[in-house]
N, C-alpha and C positions, 0 to 999 in steps of 0.2 A: 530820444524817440526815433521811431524807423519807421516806415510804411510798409504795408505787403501787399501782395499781388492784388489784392483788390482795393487797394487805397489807402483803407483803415489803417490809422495811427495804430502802432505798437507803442507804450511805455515802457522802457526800457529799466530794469531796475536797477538802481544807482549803489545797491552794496548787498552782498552776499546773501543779508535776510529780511530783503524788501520787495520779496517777490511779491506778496498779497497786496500792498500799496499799488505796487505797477499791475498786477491784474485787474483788480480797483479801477485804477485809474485808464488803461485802456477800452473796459467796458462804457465809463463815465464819457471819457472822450466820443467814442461811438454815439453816443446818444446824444452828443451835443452840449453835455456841460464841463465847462470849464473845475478846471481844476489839477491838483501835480501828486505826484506820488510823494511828496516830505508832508504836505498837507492831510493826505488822508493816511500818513503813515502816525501821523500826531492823533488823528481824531480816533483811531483804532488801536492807539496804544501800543503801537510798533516798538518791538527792545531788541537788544541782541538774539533775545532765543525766535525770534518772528515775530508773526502776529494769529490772532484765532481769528477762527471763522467769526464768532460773537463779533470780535473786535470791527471786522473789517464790516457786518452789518449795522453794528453802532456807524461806520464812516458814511455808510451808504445812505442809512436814514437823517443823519445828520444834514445834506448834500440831500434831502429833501424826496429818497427813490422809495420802494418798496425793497426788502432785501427778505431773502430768509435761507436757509442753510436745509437741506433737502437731502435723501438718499435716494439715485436715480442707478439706475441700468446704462449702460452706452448707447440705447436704443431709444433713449429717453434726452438727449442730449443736443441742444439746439445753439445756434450761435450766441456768445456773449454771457454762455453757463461760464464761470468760472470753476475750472473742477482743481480737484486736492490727488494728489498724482505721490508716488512714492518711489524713490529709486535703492533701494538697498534701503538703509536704514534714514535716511534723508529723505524728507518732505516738502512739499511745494505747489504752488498756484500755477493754471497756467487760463486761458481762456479760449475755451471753443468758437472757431470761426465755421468749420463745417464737419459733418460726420456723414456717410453713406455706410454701402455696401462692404467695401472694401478698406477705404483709409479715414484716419482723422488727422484734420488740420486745427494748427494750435497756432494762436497769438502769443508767445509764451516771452514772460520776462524778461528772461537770460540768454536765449537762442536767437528770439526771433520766429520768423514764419516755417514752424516745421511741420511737416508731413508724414508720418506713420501710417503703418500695416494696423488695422484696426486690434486687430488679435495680438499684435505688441502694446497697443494702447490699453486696451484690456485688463491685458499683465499687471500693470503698473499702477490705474486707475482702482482708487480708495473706492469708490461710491458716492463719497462726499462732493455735493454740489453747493456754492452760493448763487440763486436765482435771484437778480437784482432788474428790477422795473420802474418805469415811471408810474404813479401813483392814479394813474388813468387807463393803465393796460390791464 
């Protein structure tokens, strides 16, 4: 696990296709529940080839949140979205910390606290959101 500029734990993912566990579980942390990325990698059905969106909202409602899987715009994009981001033919989780004008900041797995040109974030971003909440927001 890492922190970033604003404090917030990163989970850090611990093998090549446990990026949605560690998104998972950095938003969970954010929000104050306890919990690891092997745990919610079990409860989502994590294998070699990843995990689904479905998967990772089975882990989330299990772990007691609101979850659901959404198509949004970048404009539409708030902290602690989990988005699905695609690099060449390879796919991946990462978690919005903030977005404006110009850049987007990522809590992302593998990296860490990165920062991007919004219109490179763009590029690359599915549409594919997981919006996970406590079940009073």
């Amino acid at each position: 696990m890492t922190s970033s500029a604003s404090g917030d734990p990163i989970v850090m993912q611990s093998r090549d296709y446990t990026c949605g566990p560690a998104a998972l579980a950095t938003v969970l942390k954010s929000l104050g529940i306890p919990c690891s990325e092997s745990e919610l990698a079990e409860l989502a059905g994590t294998d070699e080839s990843g995990t689904t969106m479905y998967g990772l909202i089975v882990a989330a409602i299990t772990k007691g949140l609101k979850a659901r899987g959404l198509k949004m715009d970048v404009s539409q994009l708030r902290k602690n979205h989990i988005v699905f981001v695609r690099f060449g033919e390879s796919c991946h989780y990462s978690v919005i910390r903030s977005v404006n004008g110009r850049t987007v900041t990522l809590a992302d797995p593998s990296l860490g606290e990165i920062k991007m040109k919004r219109e490179i974030f763009s590029r690359i971003f599915t549409g594919n959101v997981l919006v996970v909440e406590r079940p009073d927001d």
